[in-house]
N, C-alpha and C positions, 0 to 999 in steps of 0.2 A: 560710676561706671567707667573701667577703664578702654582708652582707644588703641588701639595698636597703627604706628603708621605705614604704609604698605605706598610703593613707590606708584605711583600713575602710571599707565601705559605707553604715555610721551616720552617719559624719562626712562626708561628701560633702554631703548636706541639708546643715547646718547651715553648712558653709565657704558652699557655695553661696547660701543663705539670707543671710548677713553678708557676702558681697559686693554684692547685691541692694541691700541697705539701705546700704550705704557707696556706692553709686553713686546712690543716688535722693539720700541727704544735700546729695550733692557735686553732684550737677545744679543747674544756673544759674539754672533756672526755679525751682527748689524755694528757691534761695538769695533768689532775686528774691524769691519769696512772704514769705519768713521773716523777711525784710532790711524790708519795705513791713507786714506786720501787728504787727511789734516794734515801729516808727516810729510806723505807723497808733495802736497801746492807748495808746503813752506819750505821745502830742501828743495824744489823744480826752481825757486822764486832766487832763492841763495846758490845757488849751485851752476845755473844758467851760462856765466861766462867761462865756464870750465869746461862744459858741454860743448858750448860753441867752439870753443880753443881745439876742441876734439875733432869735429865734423870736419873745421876748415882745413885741418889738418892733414886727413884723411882726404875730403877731396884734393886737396891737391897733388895727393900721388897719381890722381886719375887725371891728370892736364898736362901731365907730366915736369911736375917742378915744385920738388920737393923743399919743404921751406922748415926754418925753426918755430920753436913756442914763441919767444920773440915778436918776431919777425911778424907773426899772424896777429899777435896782439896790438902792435903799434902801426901794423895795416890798418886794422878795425878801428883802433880811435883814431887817425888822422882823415878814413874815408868818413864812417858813420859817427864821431864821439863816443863818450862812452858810454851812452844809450845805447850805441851799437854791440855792448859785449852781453846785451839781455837780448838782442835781437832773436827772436823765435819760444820768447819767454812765455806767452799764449799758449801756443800749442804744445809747449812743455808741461805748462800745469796741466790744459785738456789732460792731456795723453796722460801725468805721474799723477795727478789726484783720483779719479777713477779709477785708473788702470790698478796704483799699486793697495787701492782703497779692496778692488776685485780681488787682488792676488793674498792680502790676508786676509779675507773672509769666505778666500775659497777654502785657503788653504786652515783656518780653524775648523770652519766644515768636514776636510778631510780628516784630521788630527781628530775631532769628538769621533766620527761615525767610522772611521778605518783605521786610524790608530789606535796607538798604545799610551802609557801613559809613560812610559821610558823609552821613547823609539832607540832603534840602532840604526847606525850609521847607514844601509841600506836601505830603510824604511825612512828615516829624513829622507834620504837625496830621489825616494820616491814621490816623496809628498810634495816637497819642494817641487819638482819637475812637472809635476801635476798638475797644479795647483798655477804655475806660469802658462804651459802648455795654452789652457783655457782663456788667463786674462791677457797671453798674450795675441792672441788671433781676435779675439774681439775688438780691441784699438788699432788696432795696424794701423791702419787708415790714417790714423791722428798723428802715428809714429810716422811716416811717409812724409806726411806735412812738415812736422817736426824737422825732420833732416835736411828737408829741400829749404825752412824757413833759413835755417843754420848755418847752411852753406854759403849764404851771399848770392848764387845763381838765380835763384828765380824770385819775381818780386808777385807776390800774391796782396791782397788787399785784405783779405782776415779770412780765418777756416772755413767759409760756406763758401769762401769763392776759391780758394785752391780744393776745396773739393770739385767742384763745380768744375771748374778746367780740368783739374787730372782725369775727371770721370769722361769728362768729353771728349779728350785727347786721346787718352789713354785706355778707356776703359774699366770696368771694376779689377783690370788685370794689373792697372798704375796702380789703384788704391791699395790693390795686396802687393805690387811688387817688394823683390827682399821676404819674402813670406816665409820661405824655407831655411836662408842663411839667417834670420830674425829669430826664428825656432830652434835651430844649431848654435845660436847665440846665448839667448836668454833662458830656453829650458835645461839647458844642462849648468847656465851658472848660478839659477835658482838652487834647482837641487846640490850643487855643491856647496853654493854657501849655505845652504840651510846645514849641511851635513857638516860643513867645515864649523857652521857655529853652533850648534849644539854639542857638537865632541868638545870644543873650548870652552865652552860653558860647565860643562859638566867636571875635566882637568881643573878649571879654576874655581869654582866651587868650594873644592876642596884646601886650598888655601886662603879661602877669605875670611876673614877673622872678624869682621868689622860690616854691619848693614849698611854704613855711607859709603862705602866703596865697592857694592853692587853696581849704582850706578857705570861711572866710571871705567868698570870690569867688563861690565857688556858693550861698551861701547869700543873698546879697544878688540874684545872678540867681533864686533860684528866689522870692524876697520880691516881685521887683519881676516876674517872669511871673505870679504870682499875683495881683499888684493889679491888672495889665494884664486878665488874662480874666476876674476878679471885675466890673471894670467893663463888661465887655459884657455879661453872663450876669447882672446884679443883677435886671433886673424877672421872667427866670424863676424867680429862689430867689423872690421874693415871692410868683408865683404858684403856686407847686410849695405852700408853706408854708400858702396858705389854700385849696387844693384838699385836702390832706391833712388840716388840722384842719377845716372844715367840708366837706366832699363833698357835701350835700344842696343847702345856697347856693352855691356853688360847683361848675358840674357840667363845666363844661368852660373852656378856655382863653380863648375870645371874653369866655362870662360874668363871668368875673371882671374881664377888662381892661374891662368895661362900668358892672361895681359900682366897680373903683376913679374911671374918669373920670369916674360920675354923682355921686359922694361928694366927688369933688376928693382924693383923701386921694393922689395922684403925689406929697408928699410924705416918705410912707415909704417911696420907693421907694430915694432917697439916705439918708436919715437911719442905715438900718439897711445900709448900703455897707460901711462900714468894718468893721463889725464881722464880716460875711461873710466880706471877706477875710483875716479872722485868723482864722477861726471853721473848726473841720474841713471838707473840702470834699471829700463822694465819691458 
């Protein structure tokens, strides 16, 4: 007589429950997130004293006393060591592992259910845009910290407690201050690099002769999208950076562009260029 085996009533949960999880693993979006917040801690973690070099740089057009790359760096190891050139290194990862973990598995989300499968250049720089738009109003808050850890001005004791003060200080209007020059910032340089690097991608494509030199290939196109929509979006990072460190002088997007023209300081608006474009960007 033969038996057939037929799973128990116990075991049904639990099969069913591990295939749940073996299909949420294996979704594309979730790979996107995982693939973009892994990327996002490890270039926040290596990238760090560029970022810094950036902010301090920017603030001090707002103190009035414009300084060199130099100059900001052998400040920072003779005050803090050079432990000091990762200072605000925390809430860089917070803010780049989430943040840009959100922005590619928003933006694969868009790409399956609204794109195409050859987008054009309008249709990147929409997805792109989009797709920041979203993850970037979600973290503000952590990017706010971020900038104020970076700057040297305020000495916070770790992220619950610079929330914890700006919220009380300031109000939920500290934690989003920069909200609109942050968005003039990063959603138009999402969408450009994403448009600047898929047209490069697609140009050199067609001369790559060799699959070891894909690598290699993207990474010079995603170098040179990035310096591309760095250079349009540089006087928002500047503004985004001293709306966030001072909010009080600084109350809106006009004002500031008024403090810098009456100071002359258009200066640091190139000076601290480069270093944005190597500097995390979300």
């Amino acid at each position: 007589m033969q038996t057939t085996d037929t799973p128990t009533p116990s075991n049904k949960p639990r099969e069913k429950g591990k295939g749940m999880d073996e299909r949420l693993i294996s979704s594309p979006v979730i790979q996107a997130f995982l693939a973009g917040a892994t990327g996002g801690s490890v270039s926040a973690i290596i990238l760090q004293p560029l970022d810094l070099v950036k902010t301090r740089l920017q603030s001090s057009i707002y103190v009035g006393s414009n300084t060199g790359v130099m100059k900001v760096v052998i400040s920072v190891v003779q005050k803090e060591r050079i432990a000091g050139l990762w200072t605000g290194a925390w809430p860089s990862v917070t803010r780049c592992g989430p943040g840009i973990g959100l922005y590619f598995g928003i933006l694969h989300w868009l790409k399956k259910d609204l794109g195409s499968a050859n987008p054009s250049a309008l249709e990147s720089l929409l997805l792109g845009m989009s797709a920041r738009s979203i993850s970037c109003s979600l973290i503000l808050p952590i990017t706010v910290i971020k900038t104020r850890y970076e700057s040297g001005a305020f000495r916070y004791r770790g992220i619950a407690h610079a929330l914890t003060v700006i919220y009380k200080a300031e109000g939920l209007r500290g934690l989003y201050s920069g909200l609109l020059p942050t968005l003039l910032r990063d959603v138009p340089y999402s969408g450009l690099y994403y448009m600047f690097y898929t047209r490069l991608k697609l140009i050199n494509q067609r001369s790559i002769t060799r699959e070891s030199f894909q690598v290699m290939m993207d990474f010079c196109n995603g170098a040179m999208a990035g310096f591309l929509a760095s250079f349009v979006t540089q006087p928002a990072d500047v503004i985004k950076t001293s709306m966030q460190m001072y909010p009080a002088k600084h109350q809106s997007i006009m004002q500031s562009c008024c403090l810098f023209i009456r100071n002359e300081d258009l200066q640091g608006f190139g000076e601290a260029f480069f270093f944005a474009h190597f500097a995390v960007r979300l």
